[in-house]
C-alpha positions in Angstrom: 0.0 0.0 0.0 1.2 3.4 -1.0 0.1 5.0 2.2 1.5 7.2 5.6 0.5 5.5 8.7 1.4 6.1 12.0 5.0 7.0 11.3 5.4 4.7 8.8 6.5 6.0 5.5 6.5 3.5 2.6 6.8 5.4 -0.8 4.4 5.3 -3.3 4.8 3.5 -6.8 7.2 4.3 -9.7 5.9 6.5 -12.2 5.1 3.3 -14.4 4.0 1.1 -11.9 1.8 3.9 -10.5 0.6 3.7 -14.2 -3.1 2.5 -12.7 -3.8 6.0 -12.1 -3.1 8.3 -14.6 -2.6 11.6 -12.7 -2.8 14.2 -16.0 -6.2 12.9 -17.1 -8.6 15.7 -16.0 -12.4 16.0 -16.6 -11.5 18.1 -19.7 -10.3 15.3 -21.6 -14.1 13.5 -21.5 -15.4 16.3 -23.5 -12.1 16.7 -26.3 -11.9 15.2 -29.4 -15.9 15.1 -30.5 -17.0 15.9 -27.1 -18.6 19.0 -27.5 -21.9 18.3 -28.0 -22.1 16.7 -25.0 -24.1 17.6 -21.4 -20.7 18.6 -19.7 -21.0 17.3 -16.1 -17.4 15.8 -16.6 -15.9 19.4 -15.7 -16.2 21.2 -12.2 -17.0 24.9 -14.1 -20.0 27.0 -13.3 -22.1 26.7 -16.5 -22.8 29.6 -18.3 -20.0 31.5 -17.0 -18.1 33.9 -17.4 -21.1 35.9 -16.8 -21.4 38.9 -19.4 -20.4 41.9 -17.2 -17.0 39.6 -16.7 -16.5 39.2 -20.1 -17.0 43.0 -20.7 -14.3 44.0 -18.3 -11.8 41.3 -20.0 -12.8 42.7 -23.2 -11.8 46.3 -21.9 -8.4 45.0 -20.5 -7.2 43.9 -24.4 -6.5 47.8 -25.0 -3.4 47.8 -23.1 -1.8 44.4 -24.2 1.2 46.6 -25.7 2.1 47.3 -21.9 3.8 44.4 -19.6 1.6 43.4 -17.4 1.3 45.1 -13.7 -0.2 42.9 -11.3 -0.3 45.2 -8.3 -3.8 46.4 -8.3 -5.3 42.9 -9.0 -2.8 41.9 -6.1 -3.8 44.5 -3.9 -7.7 43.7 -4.5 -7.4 39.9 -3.6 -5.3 40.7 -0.2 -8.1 42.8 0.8 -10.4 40.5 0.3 -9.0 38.0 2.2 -8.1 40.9 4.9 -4.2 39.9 4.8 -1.0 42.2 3.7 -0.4 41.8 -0.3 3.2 40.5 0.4 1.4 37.5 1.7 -0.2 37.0 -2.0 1.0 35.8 -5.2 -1.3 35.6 -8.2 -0.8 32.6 -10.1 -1.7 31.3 -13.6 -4.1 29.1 -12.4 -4.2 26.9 -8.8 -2.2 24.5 -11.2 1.1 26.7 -11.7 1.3 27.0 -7.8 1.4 23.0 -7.5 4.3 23.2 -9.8 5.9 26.2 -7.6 5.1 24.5 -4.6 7.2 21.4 -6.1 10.2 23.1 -7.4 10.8 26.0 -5.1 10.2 24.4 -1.3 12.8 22.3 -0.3 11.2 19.2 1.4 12.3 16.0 2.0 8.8 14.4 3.0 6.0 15.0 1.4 2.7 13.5 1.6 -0.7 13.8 -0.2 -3.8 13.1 1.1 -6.3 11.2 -1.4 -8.5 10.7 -3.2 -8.1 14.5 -4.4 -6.9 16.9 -7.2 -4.0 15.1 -8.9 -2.1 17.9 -10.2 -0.2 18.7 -6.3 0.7 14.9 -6.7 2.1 15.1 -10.6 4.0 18.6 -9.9 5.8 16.3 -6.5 6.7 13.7 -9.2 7.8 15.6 -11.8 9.9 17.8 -9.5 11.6 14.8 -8.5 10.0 14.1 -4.8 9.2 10.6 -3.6 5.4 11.5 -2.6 3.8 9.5 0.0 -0.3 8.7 0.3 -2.5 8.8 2.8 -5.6 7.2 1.3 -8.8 8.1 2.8 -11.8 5.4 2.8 -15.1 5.3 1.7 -16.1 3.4 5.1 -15.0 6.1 6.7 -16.5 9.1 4.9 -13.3 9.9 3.3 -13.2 12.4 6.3 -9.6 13.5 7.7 -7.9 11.6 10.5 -4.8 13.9 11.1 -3.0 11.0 12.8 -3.1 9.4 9.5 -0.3 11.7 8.4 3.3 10.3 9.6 5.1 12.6 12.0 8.2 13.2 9.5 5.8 15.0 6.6 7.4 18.1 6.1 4.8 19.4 3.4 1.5 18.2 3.2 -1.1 18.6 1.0 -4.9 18.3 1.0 -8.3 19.9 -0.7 -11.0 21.4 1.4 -13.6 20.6 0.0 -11.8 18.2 -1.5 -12.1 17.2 -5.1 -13.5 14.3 -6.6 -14.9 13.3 -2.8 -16.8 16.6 -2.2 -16.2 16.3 1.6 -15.6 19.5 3.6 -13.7 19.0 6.4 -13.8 20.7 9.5 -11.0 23.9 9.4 -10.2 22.7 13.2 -9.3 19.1 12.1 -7.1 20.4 8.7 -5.4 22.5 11.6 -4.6 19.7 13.6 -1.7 18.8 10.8 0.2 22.4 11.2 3.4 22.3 13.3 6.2 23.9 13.1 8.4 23.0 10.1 6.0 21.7 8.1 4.7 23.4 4.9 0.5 22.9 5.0 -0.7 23.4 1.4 -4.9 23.1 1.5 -6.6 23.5 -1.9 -9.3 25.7 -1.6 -10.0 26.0 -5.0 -13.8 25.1 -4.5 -14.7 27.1 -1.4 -16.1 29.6 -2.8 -18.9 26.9 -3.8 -19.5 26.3 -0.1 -22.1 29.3 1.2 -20.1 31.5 3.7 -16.8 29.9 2.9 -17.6 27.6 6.3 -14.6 25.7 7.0 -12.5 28.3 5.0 -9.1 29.0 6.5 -8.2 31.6 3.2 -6.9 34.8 5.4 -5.7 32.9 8.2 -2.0 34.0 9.3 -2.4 32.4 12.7 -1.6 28.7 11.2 2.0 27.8 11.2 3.4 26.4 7.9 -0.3 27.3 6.3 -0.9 27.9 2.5 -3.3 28.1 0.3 -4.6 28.0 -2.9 -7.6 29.5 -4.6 -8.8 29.0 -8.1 -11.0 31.4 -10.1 -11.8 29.5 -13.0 -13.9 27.4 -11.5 -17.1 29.8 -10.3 -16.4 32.4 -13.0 -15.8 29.8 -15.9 -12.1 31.3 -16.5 -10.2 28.0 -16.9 -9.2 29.0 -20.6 -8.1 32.3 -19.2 -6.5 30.9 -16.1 -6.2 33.1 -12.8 -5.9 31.8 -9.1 -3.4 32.9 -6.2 -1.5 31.5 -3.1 -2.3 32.9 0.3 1.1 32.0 2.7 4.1 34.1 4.7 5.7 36.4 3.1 8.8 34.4 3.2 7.1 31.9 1.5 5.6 33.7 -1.1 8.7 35.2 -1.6 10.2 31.9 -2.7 7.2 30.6 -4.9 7.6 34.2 -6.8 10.9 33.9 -7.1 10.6 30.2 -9.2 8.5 32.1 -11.4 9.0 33.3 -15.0 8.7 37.0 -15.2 4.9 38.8 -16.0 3.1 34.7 -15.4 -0.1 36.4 -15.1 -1.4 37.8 -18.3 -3.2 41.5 -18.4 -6.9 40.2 -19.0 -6.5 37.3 -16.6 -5.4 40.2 -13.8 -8.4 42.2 -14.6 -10.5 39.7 -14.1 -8.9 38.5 -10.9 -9.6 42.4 -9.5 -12.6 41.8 -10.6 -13.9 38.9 -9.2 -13.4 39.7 -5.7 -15.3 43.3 -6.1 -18.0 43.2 -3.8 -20.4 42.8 -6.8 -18.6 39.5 -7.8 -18.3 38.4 -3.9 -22.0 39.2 -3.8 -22.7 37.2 -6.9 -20.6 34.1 -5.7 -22.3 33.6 -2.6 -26.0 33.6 -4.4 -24.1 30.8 -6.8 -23.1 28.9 -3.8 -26.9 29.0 -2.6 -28.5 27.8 -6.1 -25.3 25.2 -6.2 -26.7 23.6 -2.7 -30.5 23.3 -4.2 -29.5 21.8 -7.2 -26.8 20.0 -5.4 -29.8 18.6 -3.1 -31.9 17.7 -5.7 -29.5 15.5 -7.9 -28.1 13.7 -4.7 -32.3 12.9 -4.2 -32.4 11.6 -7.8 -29.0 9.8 -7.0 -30.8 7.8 -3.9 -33.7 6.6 -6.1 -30.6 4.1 -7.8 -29.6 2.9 -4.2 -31.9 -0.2 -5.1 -29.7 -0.8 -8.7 -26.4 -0.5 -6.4 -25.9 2.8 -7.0 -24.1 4.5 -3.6 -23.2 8.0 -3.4 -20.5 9.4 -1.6 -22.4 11.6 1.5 -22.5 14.5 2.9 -21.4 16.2 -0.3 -20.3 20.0 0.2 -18.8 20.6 -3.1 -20.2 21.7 -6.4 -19.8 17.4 -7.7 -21.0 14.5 -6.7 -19.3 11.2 -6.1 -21.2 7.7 -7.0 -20.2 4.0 -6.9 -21.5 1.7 -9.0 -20.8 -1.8 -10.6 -20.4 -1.4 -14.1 -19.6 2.2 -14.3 -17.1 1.9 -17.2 -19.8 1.0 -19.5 -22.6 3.2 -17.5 -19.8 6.4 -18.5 -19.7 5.0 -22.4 -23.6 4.5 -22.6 -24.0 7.9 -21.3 -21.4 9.3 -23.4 -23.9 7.5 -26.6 -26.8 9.2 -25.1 -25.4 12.8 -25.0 -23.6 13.3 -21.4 -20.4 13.4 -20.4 -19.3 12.5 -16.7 -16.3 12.3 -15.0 -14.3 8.3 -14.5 -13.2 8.2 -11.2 -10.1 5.5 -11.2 -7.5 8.3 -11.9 -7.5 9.6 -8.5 -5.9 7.4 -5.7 -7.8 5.5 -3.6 -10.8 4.9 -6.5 -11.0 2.2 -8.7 -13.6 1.9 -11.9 -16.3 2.1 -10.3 -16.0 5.5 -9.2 -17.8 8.5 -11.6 -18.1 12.3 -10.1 -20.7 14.3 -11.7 -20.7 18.2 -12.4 -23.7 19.6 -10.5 -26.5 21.5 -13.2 -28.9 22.6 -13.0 -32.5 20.8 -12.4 -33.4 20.9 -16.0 -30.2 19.1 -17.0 -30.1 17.1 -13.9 -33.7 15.7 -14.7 -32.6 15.1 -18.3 -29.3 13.2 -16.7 -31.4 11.4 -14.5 -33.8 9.9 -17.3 -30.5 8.9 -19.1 -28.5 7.1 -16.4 -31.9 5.0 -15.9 -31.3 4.0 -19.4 -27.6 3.8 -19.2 -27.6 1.6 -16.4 -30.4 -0.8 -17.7 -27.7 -0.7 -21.1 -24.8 -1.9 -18.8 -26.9 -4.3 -17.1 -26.9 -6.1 -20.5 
């Protein structure tokens, strides 16, 4: 087992016989080549994003793409959202590039990732050249947090809250129980803003030894083609992570929009997204249940803007839903999954009734 227990380290698999999971295959890839006349719940964006005002001010921004770009006002916006000096931001192309700072600028000698999650923190470790250790959460347990899972030697760990593809939010107090002194806490927060009043955040918090994190803003505001997040850490650790960067990594209409979306207006927006995310949340996880007599489990409470299921069969459930116009996420490229793991995009309850409809024939397909 490729797991941190207890103090005992056992590093995970070689990159090929690691090989079972496939850490660069992202939800993206279900809806590529032909794809794109598919139902999307394959990729964690906000559909029908970026919203039009959003798109207006990006528009605006392409007058001064003559200029280098100056990220100090987009810089200065998101540390005063977040209430914290700007030296103790960095504005990243994407939550991804920070994974790949994280990797090649921090000099650790243990680190461990916490699955099932994002795979990208794990990929970044690899490539870098870092043995990376697993702690792999169960499904009889929730795929909640024991801290004590985590071996005493870690020296940078790295979890999502809530975590992707589980959609478990885990109590701030327990992901604080892995800070101590020395050791670098990286917590993806690329979803939170999904969660209504960021419960459980810990975004702004300077009080946590070792703490980073990382937000995303592709994922609410439908940027990922434009690609904008930023880390929250100690200036001395910013400092480093800036320093491993290429010069002007942030492009001038992705810092617009960053300044832009935390405005008050876009703040405001967000949390009525988060509120309409939860309904429609709510009512696919009811559609889910009705399946519980088919063998169909999911993967409760879910906190996240995705859903996790198990079910037998769900290879050919995924291709019979592909034939039938949807797309949805496989599940055995995250650690700690196997086949018959899919995580679905939460729509809307037009599209979710239309899913629904179709997985009743997708699964009486697979059935044979």
């Amino acid at each position: 087992m490729d797991t941190t227990t207890g103090g005992t380290r056992t590093p995970m698999r070689t990159e090929r016989d690691g090989a079972q999971h496939d850490l660069r295959h992202h939800g993206d890839a279900e809806v590529r080549d032909g794809g794109a006349g598919l139902t999307d719940l394959a990729v964690n964006v906000r559909a029908d994003t970026p919203p039009a005002w959003l798109r207006e001010v990006i528009a605006e921004s392409l007058g001064g793409l003559a200029a280098y770009p100056d990220g100090r006002a987009a810089r200065a916006a998101v540390a005063e959202r977040h209430g914290v000096p700007a030296e103790r931001v960095l504005l990243t192309a994407g939550a991804a590039e920070a994974f790949v700072l994280l990797a090649r600028a921090l000099k650790v000698r243990r680190p461990v990732v916490v699955h099932p999650q994002f795979t990208e923190p794990e990929a970044a470790l690899r490539a870098a050249g870092h043995v990376v250790d697993r702690v792999l959460l169960r499904q009889a347990d929730g795929f909640r947090l024991d801290p004590a899972l985590v071996s005493q030697d870690a020296d940078l760990v790295v979890i999502g809250n809530p975590t992707n593809p589980t959609s478990v939010l885990h109590p701030a107090s327990v992901i604080e129980e892995l800070a101590r002194p020395g050791r670098v806490l990286v917590v993806d927060e690329a979803f939170m803003d999904a969660v209504p009043g960021e419960r459980e955040a810990l975004a702004g918090r300077t009080d946590v030894p070792g703490l980073v994190v990382l937000r995303s803003l592709t994922k609410t505001w439908g940027l990922a083609g434009l690609r904008i997040g930023y880390v929250l850490a100690d200036p001395g650790t910013i400092a480093q992570l800036e320093r491993a960067q290429p010069l002007w990594p942030v492009s001038t209409p992705a810092l617009a929009a960053a300044q832009a979306c935390v405005s008050p207006r876009a703040l405001a927006e967000a949390a009525h997204a988060a509120h309409r995310v939860t309904a429609d949340r709510a009512h696919l996880v009811a559609g889910l249940r009705e399946f519980g007599p088919d063998g169909l489990h999911v993967a409760e409470p879910a906190e996240g803007p995705f859903v996790l299921v198990r079910l037998a069969r769900a290879a050919a459930v995924r291709r019979h839903l592909r034939d039938l116009g949807f797309a949805v996420r496989r599940g055995d490229t995250f650690p700690g999954l196997d086949e018959e793991w899919l995580r679905l995009a939460v729509r809307d309850r037009v599209t979710v009734n239309r899913f629904l409809q179709a997985l009743d024939r997708a699964m009486a397909l697979a059935q044979g």
